[in-house]
C-alpha positions in Angstrom: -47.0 -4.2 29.5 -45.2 -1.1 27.9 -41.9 -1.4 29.6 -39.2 0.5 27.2 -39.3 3.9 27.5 -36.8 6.5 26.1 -36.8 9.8 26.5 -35.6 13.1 24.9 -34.4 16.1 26.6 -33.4 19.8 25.5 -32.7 22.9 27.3 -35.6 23.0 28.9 -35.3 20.0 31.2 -32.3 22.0 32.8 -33.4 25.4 32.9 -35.0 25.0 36.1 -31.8 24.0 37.7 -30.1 27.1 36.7 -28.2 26.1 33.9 -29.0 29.2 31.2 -30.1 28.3 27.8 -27.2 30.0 25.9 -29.6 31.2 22.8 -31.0 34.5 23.3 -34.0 35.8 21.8 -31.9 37.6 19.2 -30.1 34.3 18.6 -26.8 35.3 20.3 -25.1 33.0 22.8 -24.1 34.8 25.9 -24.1 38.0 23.6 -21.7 36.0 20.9 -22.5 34.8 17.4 -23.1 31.1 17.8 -20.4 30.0 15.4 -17.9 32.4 16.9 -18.1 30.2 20.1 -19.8 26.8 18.8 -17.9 26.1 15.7 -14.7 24.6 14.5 -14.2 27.6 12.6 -14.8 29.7 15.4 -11.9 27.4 17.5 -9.3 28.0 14.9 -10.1 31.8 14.9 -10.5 32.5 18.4 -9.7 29.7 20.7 -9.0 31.7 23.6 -12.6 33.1 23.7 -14.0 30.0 22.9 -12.2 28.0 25.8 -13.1 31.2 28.5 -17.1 30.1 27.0 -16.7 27.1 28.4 -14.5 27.2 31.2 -18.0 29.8 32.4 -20.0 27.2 31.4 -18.2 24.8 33.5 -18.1 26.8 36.5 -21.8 27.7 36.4 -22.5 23.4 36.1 -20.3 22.6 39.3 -22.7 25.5 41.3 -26.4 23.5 40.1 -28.1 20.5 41.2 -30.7 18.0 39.2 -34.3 19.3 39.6 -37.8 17.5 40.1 -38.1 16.4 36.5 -34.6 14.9 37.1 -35.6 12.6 39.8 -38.4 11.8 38.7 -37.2 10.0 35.3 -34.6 8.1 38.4 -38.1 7.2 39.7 -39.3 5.8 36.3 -36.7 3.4 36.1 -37.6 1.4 39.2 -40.7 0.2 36.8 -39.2 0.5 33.3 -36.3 0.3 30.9 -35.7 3.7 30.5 -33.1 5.0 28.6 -32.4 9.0 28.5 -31.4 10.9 24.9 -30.1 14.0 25.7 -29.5 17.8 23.9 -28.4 18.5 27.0 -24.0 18.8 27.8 -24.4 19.0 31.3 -24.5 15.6 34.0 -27.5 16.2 35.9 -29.0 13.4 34.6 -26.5 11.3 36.0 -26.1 12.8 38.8 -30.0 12.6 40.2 -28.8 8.9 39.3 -30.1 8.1 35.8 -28.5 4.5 34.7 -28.5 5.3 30.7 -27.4 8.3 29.4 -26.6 9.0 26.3 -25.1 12.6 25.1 -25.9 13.6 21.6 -24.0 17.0 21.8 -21.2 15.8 24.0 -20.3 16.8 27.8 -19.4 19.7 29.3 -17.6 18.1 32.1 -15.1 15.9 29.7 -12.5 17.6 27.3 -10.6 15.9 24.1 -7.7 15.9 21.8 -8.2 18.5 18.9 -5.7 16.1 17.2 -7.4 12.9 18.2 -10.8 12.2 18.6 -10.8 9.4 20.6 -8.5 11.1 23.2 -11.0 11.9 26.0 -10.3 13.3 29.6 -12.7 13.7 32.7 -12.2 17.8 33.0 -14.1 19.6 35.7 -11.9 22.9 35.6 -10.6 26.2 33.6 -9.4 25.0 30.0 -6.6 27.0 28.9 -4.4 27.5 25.8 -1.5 25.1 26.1 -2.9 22.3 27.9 -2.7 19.3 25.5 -3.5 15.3 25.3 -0.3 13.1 25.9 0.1 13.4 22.0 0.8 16.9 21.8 -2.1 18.2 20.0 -4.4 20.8 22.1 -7.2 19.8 24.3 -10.1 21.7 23.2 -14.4 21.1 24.7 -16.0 17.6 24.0 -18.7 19.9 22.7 -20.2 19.2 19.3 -20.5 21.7 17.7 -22.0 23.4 14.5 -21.1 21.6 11.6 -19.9 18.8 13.0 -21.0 15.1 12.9 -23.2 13.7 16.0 -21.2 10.2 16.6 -24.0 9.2 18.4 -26.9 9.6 15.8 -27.2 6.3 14.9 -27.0 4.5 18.2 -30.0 6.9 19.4 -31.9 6.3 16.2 -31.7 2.5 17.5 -33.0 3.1 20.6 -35.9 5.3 19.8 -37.2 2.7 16.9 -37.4 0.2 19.7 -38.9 1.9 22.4 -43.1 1.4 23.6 -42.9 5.0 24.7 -41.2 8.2 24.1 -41.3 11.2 25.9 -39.8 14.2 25.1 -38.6 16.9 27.6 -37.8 20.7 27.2 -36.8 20.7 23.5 -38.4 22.4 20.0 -37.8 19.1 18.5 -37.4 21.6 15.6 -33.3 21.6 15.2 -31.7 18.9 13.3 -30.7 16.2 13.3 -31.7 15.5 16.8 -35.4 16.7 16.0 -35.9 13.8 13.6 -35.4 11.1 16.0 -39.2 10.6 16.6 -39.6 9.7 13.6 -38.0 6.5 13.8 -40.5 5.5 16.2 -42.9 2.9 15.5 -46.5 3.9 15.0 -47.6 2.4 18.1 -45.3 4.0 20.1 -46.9 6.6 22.6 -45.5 10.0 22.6 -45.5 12.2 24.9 -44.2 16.2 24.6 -43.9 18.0 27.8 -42.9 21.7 27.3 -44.6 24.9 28.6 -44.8 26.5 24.9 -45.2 23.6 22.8 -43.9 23.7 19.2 -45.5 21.0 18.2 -49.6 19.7 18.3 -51.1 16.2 19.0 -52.5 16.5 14.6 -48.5 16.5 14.1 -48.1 12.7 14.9 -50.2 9.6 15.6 -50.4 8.5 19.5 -48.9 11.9 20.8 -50.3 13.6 24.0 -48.8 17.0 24.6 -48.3 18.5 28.3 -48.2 22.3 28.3 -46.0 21.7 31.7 -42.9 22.8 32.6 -40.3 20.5 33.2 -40.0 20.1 36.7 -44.2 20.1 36.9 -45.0 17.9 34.1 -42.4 15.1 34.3 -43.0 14.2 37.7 -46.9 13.8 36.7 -46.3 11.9 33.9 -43.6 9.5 35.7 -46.6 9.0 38.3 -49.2 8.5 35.6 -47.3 5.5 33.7 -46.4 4.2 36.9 -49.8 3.8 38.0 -51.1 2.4 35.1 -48.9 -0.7 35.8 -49.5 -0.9 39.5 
């Protein structure tokens, strides 16, 4: 039996819950320059815009709620080991009640110490200038951001090398580093791409089945699919 299954989730596993995909077709966040808001650079020069990007972020996260392709992978678990890599900074993985999550691009809903790394505070409100960690130093989004390291590479690299299936959600898989996880898959592993405009076809890799679906369609067949293949 095929019982460890991680999966991989972008943008589009949360657009259907309202949460906005930041990049616009001309490649402008929220009518900004990416780095001007998503960079450290950007931070430095502008922090006040960069905190009032994500204090809107923030607000527009508490006014959601998971969708169908949510629950669903919260439905997978009751037959597998499922463990959920995510693009994704918002919680509504765990909040549909996902066990293992694990943030890539950090969390929208924590903040830390632009002194201290490891300084890092729940935060579910406005982030202003002048609020700092108990060290001094300026709290600032526990975003990673352009040109920064992703902590968590390796540790997802780990889990994706062991798993017997991999499914992934609502992303390009065309932005690095996160889009060369998959290929630390073994070749038996079964892969499955759910997205409504696919990016990538079943000649790219061995063992992939792609689902032209959107999210909150697509997951919720799959999830019933595997599960009745063990029943």
């Amino acid at each position: 039996m095929k019982n460890k299954i991680v999966v991989l989730t972008g943008a589009g596993m949360s657009a259907e819950s309202g949460i906005k995909t930041f990049r616009d077709a001309d490649g402008l966040w929220e009518g900004h320059d990416v780095m001007e808001v998503a960079s450290p650079q950007g931070f430095a020069q502008n922090p006040e815009l960069v905190l009032d990007f994500y204090n809107q972020r923030r607000r527009q996260l508490l006014l959601v709620e998971p969708n169908a392709a949510h629950k669903a992978l919260v439905t997978l678990e009751t037959h597998f080991e499922v463990h959920i890599v995510t693009q994704n900074v918002d919680d509504l993985h765990e909040r549909a009640g996902s066990s293992n999550v694990m943030h890539l691009h950090g969390e929208l809903f924590k903040v830390r110490s632009a002194g201290n790394e490891s300084t890092v505070l729940d935060w579910k409100h406005d982030l202003v200038i002048g609020e700092q960690c108990p060290e001094g130093h300026q709290l600032r989004p526990h975003i990673v951001w352009f040109g920064e390291m992703v902590p968590l590479l390796d540790s997802a690299a780990k889990l994706v090398a062991q798993a017997d299936i991999i499914i992934i959600i609502g992303t390009s898989m065309q932005v690095y580093p996160a889009a060369g996880l998959v290929d630390y898959a073994k070749d038996t592993t079964e892969v499955f791409f759910i997205d409504p405009k696919p990016s990538i076809s079943e000649s790219n890799y061995g063992n992939l089945t792609v689902l032209p679906n959107k999210a909150s369609v697509g997951v919720p067949a799959l999830v019933n699919d595997l599960i009745h293949k063990i029943s």
